[in-house]
MDTraj code that builds the backbone (N, CA, C; nanometers):
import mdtraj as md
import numpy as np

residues = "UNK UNK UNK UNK UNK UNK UNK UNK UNK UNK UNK UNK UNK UNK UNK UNK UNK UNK UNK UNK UNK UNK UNK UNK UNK UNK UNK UNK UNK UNK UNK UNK UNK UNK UNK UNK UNK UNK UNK UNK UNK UNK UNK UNK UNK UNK UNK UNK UNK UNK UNK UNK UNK UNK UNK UNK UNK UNK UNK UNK UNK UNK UNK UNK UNK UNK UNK UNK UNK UNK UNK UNK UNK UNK UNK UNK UNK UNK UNK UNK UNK UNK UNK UNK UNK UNK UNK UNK UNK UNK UNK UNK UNK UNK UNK UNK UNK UNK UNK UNK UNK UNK UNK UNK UNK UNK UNK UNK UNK UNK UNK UNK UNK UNK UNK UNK UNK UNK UNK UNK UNK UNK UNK UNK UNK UNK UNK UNK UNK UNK UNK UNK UNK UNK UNK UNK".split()
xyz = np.array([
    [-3.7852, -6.0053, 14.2592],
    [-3.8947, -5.9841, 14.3509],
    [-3.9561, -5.8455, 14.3310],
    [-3.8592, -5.7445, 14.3063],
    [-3.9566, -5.6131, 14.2579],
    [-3.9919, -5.6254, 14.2001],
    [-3.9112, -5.7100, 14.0514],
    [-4.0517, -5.6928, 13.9703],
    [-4.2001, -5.7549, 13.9729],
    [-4.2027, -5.8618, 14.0427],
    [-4.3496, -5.8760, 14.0875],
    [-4.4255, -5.7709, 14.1837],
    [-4.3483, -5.7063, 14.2594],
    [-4.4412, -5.5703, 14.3249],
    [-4.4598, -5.4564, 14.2341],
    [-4.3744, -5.4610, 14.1480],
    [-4.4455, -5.3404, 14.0854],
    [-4.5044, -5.3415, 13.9445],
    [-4.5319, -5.4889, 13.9174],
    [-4.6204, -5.5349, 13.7929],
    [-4.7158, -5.6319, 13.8423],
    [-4.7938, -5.6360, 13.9522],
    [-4.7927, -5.6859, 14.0126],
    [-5.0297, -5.7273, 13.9322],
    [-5.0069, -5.6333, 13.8977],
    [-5.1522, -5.6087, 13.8016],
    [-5.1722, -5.5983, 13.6887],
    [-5.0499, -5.6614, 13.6001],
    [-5.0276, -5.7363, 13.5073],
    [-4.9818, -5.8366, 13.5127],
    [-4.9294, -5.9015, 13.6155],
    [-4.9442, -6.0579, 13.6621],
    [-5.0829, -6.0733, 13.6589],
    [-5.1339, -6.0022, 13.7538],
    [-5.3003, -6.0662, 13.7801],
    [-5.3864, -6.0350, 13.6561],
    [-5.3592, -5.9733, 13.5666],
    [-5.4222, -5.9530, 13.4333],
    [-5.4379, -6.0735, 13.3237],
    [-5.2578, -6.1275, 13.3458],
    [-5.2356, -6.2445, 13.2563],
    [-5.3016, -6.3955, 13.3161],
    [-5.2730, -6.3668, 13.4562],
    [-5.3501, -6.5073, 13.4765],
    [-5.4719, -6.4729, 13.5052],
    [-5.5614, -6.4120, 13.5127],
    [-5.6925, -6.3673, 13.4725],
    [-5.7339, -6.4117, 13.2957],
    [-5.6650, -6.3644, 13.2532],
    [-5.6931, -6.3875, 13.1327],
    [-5.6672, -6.5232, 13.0278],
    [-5.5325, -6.5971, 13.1032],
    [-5.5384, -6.7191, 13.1228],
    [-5.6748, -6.8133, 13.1543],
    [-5.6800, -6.7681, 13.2639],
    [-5.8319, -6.8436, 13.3333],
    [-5.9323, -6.8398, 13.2519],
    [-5.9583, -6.7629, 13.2077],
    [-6.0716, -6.7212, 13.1148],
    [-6.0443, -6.8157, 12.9567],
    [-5.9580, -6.8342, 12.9576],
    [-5.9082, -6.8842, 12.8222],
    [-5.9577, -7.0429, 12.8275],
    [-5.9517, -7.1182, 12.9362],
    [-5.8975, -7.2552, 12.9766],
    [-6.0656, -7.3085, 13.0625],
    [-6.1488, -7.2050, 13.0979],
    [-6.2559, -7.2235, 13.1961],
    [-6.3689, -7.2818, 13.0505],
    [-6.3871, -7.2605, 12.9513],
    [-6.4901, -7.3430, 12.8960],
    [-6.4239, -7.4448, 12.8354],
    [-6.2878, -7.4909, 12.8437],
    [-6.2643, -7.6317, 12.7974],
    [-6.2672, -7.7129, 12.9204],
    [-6.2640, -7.6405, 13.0677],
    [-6.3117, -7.7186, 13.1535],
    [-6.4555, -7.7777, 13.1634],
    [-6.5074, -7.6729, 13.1181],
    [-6.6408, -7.6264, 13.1356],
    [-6.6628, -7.7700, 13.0401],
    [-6.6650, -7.7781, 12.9080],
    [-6.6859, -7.9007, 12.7964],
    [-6.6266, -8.0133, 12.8613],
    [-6.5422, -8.0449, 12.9628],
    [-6.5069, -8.1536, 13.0071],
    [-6.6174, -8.1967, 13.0897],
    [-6.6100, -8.1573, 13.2054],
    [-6.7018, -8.1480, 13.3335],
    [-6.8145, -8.1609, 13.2874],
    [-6.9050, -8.1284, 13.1848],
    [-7.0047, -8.1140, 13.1668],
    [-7.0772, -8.2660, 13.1215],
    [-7.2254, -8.2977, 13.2125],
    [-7.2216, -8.4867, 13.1401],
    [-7.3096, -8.4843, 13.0501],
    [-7.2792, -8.3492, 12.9701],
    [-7.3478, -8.3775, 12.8245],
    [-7.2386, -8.3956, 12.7166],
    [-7.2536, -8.4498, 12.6386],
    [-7.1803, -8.4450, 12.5103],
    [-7.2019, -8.4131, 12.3940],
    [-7.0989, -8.2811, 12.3525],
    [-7.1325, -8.2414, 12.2493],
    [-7.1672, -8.3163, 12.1059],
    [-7.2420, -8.3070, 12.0192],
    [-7.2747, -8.3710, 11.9122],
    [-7.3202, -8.2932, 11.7983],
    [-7.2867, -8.3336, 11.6567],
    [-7.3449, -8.2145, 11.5798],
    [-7.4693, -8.2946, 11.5005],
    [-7.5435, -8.2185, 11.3889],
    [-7.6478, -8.2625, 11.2859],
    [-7.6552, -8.3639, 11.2601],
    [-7.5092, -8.4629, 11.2433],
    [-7.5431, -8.6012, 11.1870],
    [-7.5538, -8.6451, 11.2552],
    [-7.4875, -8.6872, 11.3709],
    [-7.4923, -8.7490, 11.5143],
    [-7.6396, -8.7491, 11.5944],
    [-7.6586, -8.6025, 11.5429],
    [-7.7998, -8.6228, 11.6138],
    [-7.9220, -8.6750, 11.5327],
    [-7.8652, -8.6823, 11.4337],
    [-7.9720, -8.7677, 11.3499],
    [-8.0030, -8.8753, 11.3546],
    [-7.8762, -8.9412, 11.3511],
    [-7.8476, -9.0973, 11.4033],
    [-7.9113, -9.1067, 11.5339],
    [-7.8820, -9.0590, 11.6320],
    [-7.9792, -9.0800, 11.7119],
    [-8.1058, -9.0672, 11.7135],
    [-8.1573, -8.9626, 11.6702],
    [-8.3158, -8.9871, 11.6498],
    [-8.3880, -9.0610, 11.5746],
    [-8.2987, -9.1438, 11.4639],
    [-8.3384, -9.2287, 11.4115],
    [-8.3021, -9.3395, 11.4327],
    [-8.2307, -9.3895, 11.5165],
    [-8.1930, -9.5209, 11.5316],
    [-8.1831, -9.5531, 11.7088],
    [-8.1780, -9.4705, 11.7516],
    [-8.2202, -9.4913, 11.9101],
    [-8.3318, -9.4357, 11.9940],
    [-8.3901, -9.3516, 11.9012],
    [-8.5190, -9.3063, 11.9560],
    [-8.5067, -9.1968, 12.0362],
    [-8.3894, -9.0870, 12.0130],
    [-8.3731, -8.9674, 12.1070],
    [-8.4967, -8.8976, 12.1208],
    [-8.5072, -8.8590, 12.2509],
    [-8.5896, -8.6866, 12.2743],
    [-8.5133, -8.5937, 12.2322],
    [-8.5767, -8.5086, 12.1904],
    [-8.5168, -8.3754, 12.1676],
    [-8.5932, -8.2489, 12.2440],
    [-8.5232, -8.1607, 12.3239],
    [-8.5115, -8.0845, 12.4490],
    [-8.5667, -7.9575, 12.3837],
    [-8.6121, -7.8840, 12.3700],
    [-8.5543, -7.7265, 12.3112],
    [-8.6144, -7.6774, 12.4774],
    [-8.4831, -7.6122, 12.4882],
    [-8.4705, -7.5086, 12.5949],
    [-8.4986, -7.4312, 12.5614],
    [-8.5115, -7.3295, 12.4655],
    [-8.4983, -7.1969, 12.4352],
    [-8.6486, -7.1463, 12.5001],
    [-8.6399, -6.9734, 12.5013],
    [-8.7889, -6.9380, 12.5472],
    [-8.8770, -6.9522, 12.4684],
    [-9.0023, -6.9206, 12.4974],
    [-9.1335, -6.9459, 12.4598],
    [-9.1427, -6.8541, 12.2601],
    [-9.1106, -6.7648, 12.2492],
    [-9.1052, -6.6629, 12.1385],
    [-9.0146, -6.7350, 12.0486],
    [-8.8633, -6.8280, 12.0617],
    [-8.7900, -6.8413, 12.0107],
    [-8.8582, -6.9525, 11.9491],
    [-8.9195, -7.0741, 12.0613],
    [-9.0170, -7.1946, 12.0242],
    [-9.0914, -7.1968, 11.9052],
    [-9.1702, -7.0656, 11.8914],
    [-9.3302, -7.0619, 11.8199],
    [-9.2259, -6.9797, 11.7085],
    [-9.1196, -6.9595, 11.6718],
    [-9.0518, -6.9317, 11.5896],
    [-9.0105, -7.0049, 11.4648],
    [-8.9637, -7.1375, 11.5501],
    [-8.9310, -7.2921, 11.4641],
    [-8.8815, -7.3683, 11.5844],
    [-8.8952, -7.5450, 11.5200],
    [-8.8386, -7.5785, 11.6018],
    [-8.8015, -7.6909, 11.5409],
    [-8.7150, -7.7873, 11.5819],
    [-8.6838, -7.9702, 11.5612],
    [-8.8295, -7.9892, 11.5942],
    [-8.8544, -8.1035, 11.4660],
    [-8.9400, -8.2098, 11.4932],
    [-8.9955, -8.2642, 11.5909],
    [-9.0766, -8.2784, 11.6489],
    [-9.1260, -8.3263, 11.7432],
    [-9.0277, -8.2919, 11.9192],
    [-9.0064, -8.1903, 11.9116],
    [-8.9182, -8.1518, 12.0232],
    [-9.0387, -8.1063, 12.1522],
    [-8.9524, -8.1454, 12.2289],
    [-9.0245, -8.1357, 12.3879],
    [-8.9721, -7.9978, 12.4412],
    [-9.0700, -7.8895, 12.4526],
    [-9.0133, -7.7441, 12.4845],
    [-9.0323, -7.7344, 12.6380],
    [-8.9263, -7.7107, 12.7135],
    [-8.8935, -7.6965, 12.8226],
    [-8.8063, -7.5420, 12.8612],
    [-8.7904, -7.4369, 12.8499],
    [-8.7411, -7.3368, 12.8893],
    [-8.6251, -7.4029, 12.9749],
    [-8.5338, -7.3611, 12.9319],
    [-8.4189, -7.3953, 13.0518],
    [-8.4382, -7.3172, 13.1897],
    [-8.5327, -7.2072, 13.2006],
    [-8.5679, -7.1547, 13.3197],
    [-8.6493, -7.2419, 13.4073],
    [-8.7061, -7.3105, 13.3167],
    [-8.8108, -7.4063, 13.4120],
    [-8.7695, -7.5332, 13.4384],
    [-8.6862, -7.5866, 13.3401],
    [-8.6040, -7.6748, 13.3600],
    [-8.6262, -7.7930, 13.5138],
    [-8.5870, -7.7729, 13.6188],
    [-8.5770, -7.7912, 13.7120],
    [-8.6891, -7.8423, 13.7572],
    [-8.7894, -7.7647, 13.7525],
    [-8.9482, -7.7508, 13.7851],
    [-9.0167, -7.8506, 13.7174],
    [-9.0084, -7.8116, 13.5891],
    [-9.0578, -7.9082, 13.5021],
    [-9.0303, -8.0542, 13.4771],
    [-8.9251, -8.1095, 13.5142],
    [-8.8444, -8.1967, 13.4713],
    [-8.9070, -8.3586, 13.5286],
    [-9.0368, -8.3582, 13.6114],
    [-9.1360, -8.5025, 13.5579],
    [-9.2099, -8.5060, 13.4553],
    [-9.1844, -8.3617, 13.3771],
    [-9.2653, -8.4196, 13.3046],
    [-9.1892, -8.5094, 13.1705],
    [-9.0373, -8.5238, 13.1460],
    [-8.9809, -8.5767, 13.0776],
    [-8.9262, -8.7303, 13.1144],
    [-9.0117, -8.7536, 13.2824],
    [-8.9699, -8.8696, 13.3028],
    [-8.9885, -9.0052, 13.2742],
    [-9.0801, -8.9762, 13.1740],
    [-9.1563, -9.1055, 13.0718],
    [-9.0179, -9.1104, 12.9419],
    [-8.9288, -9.0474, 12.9617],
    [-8.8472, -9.0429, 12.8670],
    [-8.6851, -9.1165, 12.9313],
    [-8.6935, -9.1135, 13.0655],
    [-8.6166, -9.1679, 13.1049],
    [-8.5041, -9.2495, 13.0398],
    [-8.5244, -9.3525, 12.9579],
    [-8.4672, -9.4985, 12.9428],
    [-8.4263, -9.4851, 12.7681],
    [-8.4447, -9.3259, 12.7179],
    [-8.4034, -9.2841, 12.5924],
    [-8.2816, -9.1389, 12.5907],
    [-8.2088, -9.1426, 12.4856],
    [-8.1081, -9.0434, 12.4774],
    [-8.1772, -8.9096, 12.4585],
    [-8.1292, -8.8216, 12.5557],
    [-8.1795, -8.6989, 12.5230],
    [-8.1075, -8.5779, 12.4657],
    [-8.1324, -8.5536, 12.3796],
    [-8.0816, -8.3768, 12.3185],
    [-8.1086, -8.2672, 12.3314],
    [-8.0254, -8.2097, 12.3934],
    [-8.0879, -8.0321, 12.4333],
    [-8.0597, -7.9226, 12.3049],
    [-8.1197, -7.8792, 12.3248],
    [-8.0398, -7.7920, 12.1993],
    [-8.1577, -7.6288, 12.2252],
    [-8.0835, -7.5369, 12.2071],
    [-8.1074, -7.3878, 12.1953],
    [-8.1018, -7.3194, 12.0821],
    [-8.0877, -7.2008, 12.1026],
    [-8.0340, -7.1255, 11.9278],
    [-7.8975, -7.1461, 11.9544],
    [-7.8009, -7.1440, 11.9689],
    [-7.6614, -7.1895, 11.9591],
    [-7.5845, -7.2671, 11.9911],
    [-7.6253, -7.3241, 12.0924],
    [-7.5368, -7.4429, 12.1579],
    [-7.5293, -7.4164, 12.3201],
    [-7.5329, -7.2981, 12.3810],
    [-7.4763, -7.2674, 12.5012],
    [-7.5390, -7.2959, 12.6351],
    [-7.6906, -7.2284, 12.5885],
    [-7.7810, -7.3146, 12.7057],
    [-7.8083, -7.4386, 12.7332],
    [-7.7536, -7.4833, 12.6221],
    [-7.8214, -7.6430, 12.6029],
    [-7.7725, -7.7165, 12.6604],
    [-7.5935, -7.6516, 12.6626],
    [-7.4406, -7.7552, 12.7744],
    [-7.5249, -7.7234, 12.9170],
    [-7.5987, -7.5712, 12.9576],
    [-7.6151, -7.5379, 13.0900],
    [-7.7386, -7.6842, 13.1193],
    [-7.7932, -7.6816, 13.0052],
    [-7.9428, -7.7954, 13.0478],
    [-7.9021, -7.9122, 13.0765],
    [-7.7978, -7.9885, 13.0038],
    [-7.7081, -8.0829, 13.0603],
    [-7.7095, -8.1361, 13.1537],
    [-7.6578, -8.0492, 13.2594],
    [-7.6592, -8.0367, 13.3785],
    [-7.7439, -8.0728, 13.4669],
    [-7.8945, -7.9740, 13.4372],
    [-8.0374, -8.0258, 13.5028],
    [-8.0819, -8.1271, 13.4323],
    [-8.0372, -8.1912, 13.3484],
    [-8.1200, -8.3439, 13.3330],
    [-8.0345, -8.4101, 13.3727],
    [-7.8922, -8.4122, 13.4197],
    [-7.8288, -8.4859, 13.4628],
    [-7.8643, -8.5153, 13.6427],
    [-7.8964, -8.3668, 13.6815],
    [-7.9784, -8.4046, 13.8316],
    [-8.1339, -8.4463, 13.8377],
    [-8.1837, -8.4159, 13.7123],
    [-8.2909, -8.5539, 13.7157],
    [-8.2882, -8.6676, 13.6887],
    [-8.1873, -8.7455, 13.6905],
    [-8.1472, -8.8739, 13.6814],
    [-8.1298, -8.9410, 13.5113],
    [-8.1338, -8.8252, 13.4208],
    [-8.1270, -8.9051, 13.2569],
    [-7.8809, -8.8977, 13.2697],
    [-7.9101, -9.0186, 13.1677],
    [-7.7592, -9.0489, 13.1850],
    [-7.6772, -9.0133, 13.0486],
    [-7.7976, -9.0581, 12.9771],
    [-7.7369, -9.0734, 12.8041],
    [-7.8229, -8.8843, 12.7533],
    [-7.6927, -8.7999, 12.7725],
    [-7.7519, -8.6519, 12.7354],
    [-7.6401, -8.6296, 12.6504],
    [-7.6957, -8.5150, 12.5444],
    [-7.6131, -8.4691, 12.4259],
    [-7.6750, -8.3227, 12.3890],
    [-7.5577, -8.2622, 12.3728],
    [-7.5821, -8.1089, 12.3406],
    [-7.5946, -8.0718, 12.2142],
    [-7.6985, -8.0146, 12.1427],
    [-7.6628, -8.0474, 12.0033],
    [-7.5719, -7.8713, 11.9976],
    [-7.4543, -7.9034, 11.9000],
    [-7.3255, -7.8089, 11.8451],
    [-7.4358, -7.7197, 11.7908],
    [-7.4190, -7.6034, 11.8189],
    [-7.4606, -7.4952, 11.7211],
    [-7.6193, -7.4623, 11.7052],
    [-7.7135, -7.5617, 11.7782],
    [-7.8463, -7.5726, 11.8492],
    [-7.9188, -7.5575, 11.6973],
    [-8.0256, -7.5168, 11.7521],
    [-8.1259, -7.4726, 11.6352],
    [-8.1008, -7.4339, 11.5096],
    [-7.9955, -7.2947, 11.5077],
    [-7.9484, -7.1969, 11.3855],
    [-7.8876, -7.3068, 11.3067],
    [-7.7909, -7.3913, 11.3505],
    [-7.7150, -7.5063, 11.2864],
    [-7.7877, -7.5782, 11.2139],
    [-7.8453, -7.6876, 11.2881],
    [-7.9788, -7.7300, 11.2061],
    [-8.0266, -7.6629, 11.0864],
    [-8.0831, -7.5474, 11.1382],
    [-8.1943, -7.4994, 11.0548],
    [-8.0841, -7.4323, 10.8898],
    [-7.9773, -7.4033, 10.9278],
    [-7.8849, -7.3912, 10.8283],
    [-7.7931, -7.4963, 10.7536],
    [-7.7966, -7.6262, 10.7909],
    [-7.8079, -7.7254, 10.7232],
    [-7.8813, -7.8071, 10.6287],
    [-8.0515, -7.7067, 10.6280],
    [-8.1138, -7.7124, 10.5783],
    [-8.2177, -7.8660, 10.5840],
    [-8.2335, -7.8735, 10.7320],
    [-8.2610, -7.9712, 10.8089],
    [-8.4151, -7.9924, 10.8126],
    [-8.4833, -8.0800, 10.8318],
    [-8.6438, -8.0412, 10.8760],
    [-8.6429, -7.9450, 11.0008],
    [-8.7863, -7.8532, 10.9621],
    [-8.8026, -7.8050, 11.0982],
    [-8.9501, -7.7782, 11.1147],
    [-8.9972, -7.7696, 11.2205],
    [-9.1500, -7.7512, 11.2368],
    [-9.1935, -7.5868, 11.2438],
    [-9.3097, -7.4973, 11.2271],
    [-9.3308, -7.4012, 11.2615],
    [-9.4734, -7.4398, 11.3531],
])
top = md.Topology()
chain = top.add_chain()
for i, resn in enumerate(residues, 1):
    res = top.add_residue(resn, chain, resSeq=i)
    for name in ("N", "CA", "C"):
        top.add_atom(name, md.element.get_by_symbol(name[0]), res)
traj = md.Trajectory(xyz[None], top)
């Protein structure tokens, strides 16, 4: 028992740091997007007719982008989100420059009612380093 009083902030260090370890494989569980990489998402856009999301901001957009992608800022996300509702009844892909915002966008198309959502792995940079089509 002493020794928990007087290490008592290196207990809370380790399971701190624990937590931290274990919170984005929750995070990838919980989340009702599913991760997917380049081929996967190919297959879908070619054989089921996916949307493709780009969250990223406005500068990153006019930078490059996927093919025919629907640019939505994940800031606006929320706001914006009739205007993707003609898309409803098709798989949608979010994707960013890396992967990270795209799990957060997930989320808000999942509270606009789309069911079939997918994060693309590694977002844009991936793609575009696979040596993928891309639009300017």
């Amino acid at each position: 028992m002493s020794f928990l009083q007087n290490n008592w902030m290196l207990i809370l260090v380790l399971v701190m740091s624990g937590a931290m370890l274990v919170w984005p494989l929750l995070q990838r569980r919980m989340s009702p997007a599913k991760d997917i990489g380049n081929l996967e998402a190919t297959r879908l856009i070619n054989s089921a007719n996916a949307v493709l999301v780009d969250v990223r901001e406005t500068a990153e957009f006019e930078g490059g982008r996927l093919p025919k992608a629907v640019h939505i800022p994940l800031s606006q996300l929320p706001s914006r989100g009739d205007e993707l509702a003609r898309y409803a009844g098709r798989p949608v892909v979010a994707y960013c420059m890396s992967g990270n915002r795209s799990r957060t966008a997930g989320s808000a198309l999942a509270r606009l009612g789309f069911k079939d959502i997918y994060n693309l792995q590694g977002g844009y940079k991936a793609w575009r380093d696979a040596g993928l089509p891309v639009e300017k």
